[in-house]
TORKOL-4160 file (C-alpha; in steps of 0.2 Angstrom, whole numbers, padded with zeros to 4 digits, m for minus):
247
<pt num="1" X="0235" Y="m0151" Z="0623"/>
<pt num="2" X="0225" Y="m0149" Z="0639"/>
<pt num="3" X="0236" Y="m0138" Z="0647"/>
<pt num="4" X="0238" Y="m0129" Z="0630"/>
<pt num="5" X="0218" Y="m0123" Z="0630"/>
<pt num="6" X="0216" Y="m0120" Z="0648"/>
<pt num="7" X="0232" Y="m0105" Z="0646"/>
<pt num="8" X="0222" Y="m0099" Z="0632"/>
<pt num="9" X="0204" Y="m0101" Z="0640"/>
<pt num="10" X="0213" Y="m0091" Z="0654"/>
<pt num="11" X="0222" Y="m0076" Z="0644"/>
<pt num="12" X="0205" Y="m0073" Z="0637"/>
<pt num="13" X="0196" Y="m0074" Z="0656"/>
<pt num="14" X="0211" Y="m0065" Z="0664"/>
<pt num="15" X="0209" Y="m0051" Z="0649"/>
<pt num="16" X="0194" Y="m0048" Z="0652"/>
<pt num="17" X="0197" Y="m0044" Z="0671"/>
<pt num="18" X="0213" Y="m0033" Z="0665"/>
<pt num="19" X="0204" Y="m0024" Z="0654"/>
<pt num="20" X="0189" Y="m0020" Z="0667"/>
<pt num="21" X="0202" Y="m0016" Z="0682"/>
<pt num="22" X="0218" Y="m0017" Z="0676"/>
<pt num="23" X="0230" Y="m0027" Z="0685"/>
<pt num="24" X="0218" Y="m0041" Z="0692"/>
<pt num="25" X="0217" Y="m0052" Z="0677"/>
<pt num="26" X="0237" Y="m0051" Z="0676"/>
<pt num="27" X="0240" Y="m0056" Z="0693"/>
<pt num="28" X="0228" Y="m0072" Z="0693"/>
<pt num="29" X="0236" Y="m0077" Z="0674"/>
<pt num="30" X="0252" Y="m0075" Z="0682"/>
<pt num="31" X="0248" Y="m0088" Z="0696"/>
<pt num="32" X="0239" Y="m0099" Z="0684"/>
<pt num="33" X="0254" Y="m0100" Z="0673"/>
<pt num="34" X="0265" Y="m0105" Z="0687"/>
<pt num="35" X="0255" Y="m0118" Z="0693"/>
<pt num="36" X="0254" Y="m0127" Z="0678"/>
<pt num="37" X="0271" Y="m0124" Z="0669"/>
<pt num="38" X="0290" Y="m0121" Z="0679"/>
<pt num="39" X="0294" Y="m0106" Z="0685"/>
<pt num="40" X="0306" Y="m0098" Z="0673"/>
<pt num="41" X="0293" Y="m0106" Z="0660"/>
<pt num="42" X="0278" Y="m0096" Z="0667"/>
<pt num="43" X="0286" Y="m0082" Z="0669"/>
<pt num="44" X="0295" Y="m0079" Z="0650"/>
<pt num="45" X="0276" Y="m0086" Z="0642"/>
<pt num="46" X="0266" Y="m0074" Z="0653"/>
<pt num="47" X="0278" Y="m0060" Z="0646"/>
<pt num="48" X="0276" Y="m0064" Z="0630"/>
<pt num="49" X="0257" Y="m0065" Z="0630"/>
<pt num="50" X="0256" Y="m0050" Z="0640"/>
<pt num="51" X="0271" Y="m0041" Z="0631"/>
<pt num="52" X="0260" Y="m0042" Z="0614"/>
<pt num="53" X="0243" Y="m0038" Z="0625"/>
<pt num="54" X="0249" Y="m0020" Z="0633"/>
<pt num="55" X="0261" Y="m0015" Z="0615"/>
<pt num="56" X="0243" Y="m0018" Z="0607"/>
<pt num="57" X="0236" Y="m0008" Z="0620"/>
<pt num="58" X="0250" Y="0006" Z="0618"/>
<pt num="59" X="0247" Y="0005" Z="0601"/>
<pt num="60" X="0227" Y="0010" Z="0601"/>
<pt num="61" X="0231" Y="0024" Z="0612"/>
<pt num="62" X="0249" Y="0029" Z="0605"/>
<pt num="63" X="0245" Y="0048" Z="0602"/>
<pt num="64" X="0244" Y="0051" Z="0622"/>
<pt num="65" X="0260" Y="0042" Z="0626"/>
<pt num="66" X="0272" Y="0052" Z="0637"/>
<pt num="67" X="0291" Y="0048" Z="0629"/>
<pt num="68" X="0298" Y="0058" Z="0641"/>
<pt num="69" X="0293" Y="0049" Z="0655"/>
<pt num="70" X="0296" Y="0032" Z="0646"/>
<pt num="71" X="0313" Y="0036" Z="0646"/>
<pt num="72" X="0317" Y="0039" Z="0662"/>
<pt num="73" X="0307" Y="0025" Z="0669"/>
<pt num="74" X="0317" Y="0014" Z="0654"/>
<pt num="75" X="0334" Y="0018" Z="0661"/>
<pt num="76" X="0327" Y="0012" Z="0679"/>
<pt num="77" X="0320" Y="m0004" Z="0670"/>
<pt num="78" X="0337" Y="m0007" Z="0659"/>
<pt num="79" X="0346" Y="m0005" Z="0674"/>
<pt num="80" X="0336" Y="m0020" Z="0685"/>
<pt num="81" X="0336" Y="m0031" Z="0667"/>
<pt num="82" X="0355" Y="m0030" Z="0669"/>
<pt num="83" X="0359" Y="m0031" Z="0686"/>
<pt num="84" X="0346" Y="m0049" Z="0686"/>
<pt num="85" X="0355" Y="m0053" Z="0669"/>
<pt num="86" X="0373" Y="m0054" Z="0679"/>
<pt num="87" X="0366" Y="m0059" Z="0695"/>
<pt num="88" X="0365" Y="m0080" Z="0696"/>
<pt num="89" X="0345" Y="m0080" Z="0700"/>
<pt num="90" X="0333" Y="m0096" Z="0698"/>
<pt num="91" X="0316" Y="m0091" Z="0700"/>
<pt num="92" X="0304" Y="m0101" Z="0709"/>
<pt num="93" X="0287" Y="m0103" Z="0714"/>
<pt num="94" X="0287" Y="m0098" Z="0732"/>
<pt num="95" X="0293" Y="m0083" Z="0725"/>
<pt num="96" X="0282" Y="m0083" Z="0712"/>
<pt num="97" X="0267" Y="m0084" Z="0723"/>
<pt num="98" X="0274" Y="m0073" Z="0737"/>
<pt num="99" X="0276" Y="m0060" Z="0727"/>
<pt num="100" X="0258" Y="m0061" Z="0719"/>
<pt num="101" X="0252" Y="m0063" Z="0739"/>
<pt num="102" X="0258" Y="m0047" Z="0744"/>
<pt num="103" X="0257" Y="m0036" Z="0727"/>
<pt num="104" X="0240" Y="m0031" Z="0732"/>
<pt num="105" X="0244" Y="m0024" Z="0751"/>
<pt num="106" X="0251" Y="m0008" Z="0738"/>
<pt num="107" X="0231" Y="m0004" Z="0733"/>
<pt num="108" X="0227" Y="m0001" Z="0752"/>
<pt num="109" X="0242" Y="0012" Z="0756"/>
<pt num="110" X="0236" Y="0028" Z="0757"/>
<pt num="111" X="0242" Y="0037" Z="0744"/>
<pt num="112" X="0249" Y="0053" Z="0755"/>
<pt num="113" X="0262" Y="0040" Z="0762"/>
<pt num="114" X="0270" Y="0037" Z="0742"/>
<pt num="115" X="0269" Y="0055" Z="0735"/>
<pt num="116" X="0276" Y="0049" Z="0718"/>
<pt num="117" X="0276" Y="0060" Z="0703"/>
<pt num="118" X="0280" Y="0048" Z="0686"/>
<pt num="119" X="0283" Y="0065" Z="0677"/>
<pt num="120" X="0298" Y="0068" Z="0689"/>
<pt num="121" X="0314" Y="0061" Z="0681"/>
<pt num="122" X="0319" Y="0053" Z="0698"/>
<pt num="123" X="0304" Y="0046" Z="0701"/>
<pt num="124" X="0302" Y="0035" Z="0684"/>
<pt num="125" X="0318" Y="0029" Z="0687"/>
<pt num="126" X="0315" Y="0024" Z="0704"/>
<pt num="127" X="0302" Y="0016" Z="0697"/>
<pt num="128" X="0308" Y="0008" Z="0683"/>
<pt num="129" X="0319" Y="m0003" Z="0693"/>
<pt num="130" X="0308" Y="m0007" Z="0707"/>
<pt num="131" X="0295" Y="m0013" Z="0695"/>
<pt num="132" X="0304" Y="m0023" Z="0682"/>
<pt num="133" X="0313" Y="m0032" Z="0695"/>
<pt num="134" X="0296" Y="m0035" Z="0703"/>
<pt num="135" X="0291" Y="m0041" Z="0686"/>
<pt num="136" X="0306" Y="m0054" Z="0686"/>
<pt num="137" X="0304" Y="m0060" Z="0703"/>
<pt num="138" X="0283" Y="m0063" Z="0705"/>
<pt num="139" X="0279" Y="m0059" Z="0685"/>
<pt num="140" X="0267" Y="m0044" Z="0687"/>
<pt num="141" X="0273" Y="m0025" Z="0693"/>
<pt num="142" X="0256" Y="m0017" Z="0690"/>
<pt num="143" X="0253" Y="m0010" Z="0706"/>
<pt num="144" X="0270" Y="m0003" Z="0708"/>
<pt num="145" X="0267" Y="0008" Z="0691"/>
<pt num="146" X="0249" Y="0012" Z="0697"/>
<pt num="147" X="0258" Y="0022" Z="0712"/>
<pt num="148" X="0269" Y="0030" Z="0699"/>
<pt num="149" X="0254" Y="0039" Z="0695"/>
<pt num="150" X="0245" Y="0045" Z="0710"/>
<pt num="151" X="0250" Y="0063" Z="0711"/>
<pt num="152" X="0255" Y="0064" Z="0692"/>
<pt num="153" X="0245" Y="0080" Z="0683"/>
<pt num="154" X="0244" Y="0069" Z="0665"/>
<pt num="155" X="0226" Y="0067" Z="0659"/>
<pt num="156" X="0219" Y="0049" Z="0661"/>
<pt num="157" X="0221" Y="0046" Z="0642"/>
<pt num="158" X="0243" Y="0049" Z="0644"/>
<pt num="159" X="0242" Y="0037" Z="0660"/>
<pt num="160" X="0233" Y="0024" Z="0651"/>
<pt num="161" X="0243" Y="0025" Z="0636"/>
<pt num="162" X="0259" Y="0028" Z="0646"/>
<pt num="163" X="0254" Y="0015" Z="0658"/>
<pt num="164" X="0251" Y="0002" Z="0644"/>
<pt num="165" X="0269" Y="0004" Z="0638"/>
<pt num="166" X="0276" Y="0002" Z="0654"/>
<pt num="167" X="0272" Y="m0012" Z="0657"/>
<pt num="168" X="0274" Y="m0020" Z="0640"/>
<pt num="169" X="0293" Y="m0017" Z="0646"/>
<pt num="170" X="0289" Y="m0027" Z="0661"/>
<pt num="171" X="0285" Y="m0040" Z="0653"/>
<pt num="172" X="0299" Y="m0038" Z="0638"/>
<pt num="173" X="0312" Y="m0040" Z="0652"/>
<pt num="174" X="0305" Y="m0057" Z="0657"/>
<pt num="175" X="0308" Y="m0060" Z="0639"/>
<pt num="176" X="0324" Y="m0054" Z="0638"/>
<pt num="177" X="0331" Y="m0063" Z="0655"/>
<pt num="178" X="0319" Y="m0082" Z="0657"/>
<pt num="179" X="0314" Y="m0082" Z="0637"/>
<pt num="180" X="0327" Y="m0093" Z="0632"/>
<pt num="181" X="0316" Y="m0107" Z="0643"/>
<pt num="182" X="0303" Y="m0108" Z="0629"/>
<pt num="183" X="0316" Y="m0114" Z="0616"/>
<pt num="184" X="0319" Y="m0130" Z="0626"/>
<pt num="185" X="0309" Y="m0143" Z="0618"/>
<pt num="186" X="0300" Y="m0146" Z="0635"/>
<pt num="187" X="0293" Y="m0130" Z="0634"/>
<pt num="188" X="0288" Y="m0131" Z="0614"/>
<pt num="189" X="0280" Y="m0148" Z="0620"/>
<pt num="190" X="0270" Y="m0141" Z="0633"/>
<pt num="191" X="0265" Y="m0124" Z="0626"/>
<pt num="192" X="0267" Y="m0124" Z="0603"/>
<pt num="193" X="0272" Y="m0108" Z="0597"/>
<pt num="194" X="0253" Y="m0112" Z="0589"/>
<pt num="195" X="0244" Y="m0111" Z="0606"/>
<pt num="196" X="0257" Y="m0097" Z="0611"/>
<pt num="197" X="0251" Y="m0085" Z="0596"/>
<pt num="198" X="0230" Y="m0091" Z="0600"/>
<pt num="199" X="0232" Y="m0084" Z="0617"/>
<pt num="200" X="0240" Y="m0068" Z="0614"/>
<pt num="201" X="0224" Y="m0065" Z="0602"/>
<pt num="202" X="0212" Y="m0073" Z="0615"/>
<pt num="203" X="0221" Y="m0057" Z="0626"/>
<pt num="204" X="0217" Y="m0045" Z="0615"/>
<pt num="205" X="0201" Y="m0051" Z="0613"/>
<pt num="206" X="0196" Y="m0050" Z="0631"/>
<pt num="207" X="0203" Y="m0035" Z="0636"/>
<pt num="208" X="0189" Y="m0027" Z="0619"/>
<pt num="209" X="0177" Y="m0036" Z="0632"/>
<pt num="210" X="0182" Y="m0029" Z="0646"/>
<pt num="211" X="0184" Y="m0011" Z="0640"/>
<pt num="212" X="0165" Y="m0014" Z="0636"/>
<pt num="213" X="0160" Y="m0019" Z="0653"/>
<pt num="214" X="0171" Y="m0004" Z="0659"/>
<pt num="215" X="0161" Y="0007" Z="0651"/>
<pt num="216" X="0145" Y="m0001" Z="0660"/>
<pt num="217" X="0151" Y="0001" Z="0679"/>
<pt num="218" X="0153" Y="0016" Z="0690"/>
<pt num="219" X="0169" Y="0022" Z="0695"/>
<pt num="220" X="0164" Y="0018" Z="0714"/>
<pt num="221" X="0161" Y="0001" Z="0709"/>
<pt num="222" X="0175" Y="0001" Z="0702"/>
<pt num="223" X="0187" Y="0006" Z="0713"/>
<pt num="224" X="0177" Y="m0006" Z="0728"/>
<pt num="225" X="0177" Y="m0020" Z="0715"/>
<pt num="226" X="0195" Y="m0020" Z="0712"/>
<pt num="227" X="0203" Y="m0016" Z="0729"/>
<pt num="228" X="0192" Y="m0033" Z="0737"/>
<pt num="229" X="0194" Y="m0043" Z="0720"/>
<pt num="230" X="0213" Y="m0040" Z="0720"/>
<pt num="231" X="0214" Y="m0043" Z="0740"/>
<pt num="232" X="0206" Y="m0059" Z="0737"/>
<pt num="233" X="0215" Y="m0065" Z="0723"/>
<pt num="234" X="0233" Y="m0060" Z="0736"/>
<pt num="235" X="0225" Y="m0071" Z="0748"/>
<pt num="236" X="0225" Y="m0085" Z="0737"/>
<pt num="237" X="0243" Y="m0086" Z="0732"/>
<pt num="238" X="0250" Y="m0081" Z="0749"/>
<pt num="239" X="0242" Y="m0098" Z="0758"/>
<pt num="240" X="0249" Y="m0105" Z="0742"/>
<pt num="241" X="0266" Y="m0100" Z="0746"/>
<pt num="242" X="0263" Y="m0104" Z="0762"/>
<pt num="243" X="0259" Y="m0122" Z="0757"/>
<pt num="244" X="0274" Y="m0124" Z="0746"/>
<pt num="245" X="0284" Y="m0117" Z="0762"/>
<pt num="246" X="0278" Y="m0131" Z="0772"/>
<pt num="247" X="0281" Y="m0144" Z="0761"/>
């Protein structure tokens, strides 16, 4: 029961941060999830809850999506699904937390040195693969998809919206390759389908909080805020993986 409130406590605190900068609240529930729970179990629960959060999120802003760009970067994402569905791979919280560490070095490129276009068919693909496999290896891929977007000429409505439906197939594709894990009667102990369900609403309820506080910052705040509080939150895990390295 303890461990049950304190995920949905944290998909409500995490939203929030999510909804105000986009990728930070995903990285630290991702991190969260693995220190409490195994590693294939935190990885299929924080794509359901986060699968349900960004289709929700696709949903409000569904008028702006960019199918064709969806499709391509769906065949790149089918074709990592596949090749870790044949592949004999155990995830594991060294992983997990390595992959979180270093995720936010991509926010401090400069953006001349990944000229990447999603509307370009190559492109997408590209990354579609490297993203979702991200995505099964650490849990989260937002920074990968954020670079997808940097010298794209869509209106910031279509990358939000587009955005948002990316990474819901992210997260399906945890689903699809761990999500067996949450059948096991360990995993319905530990996380109820009950508390499951009260999370994904605590999500969505957070990320309405943090589209509010959005609205109440500047974008240079928000672009300062984001690149420390994501750096920060690398550093964490990375001296966690270096921990369970040494152990």
């Amino acid at each position: 029961m303890q461990v049950g409130l304190t995920v949905v406590i944290a998909a409500f605190l995490t939203a929030i941060l999510s909804g105000i900068f986009g990728m930070a609240g995903g990285l630290l529930f991702m991190g969260l999830l693995a220190w409490l729970l195994p590693a294939a179990t935190a990885l299929a629960l924080h794509g359901v809850i986060q699968f349900a959060s960004n289709l929700w999120r696709a949903t409000l802003h569904r008028r702006h999506i960019e199918w064709p760009v969806l499709l391509w970067f769906g065949t790149g994402s089918a074709a990592a699904i596949t090749l870790f569905s044949l592949v004999i791979f155990a995830p594991d919280k060294f992983l997990i937390f390595l992959g979180l560490g270093l995720m936010p070095v991509l926010v401090w490129l400069p953006e001349r040195w990944l000229p990447l276009d999603a509307a370009r068919p190559p492109h997408a693909v590209g990354g579609g693969f490297v993203s979702t496999g991200l995505a099964l290896v650490s849990g989260v891929s937002g920074p990968v998809t954020d670079l997808l977007f940097i010298n794209t000429g869509l209106g910031r409505h279509r990358i939000v919206a587009t955005k948002a439906v990316m990474q819901a197939i992210g997260h399906a594709s945890k689903i699809v390759v761990y999500g067996s894990v949450l059948l096991s009667a360990s995993a319905r102990e530990a996380i109820p389908l009950g508390i499951t369900a009260i999370a994904i609403a605590a999500s969505m309820a957070g990320i309405m909080v943090g589209g509010i506080i959005l609205d109440r910052i500047s974008d240079a705040q928000f672009r300062f805020i984001r690149r420390w509080l994501v750096t920060l939150i690398g550093a964490t895990f990375l001296i966690q993986a270096a921990q369970i390295a040494l152990t």
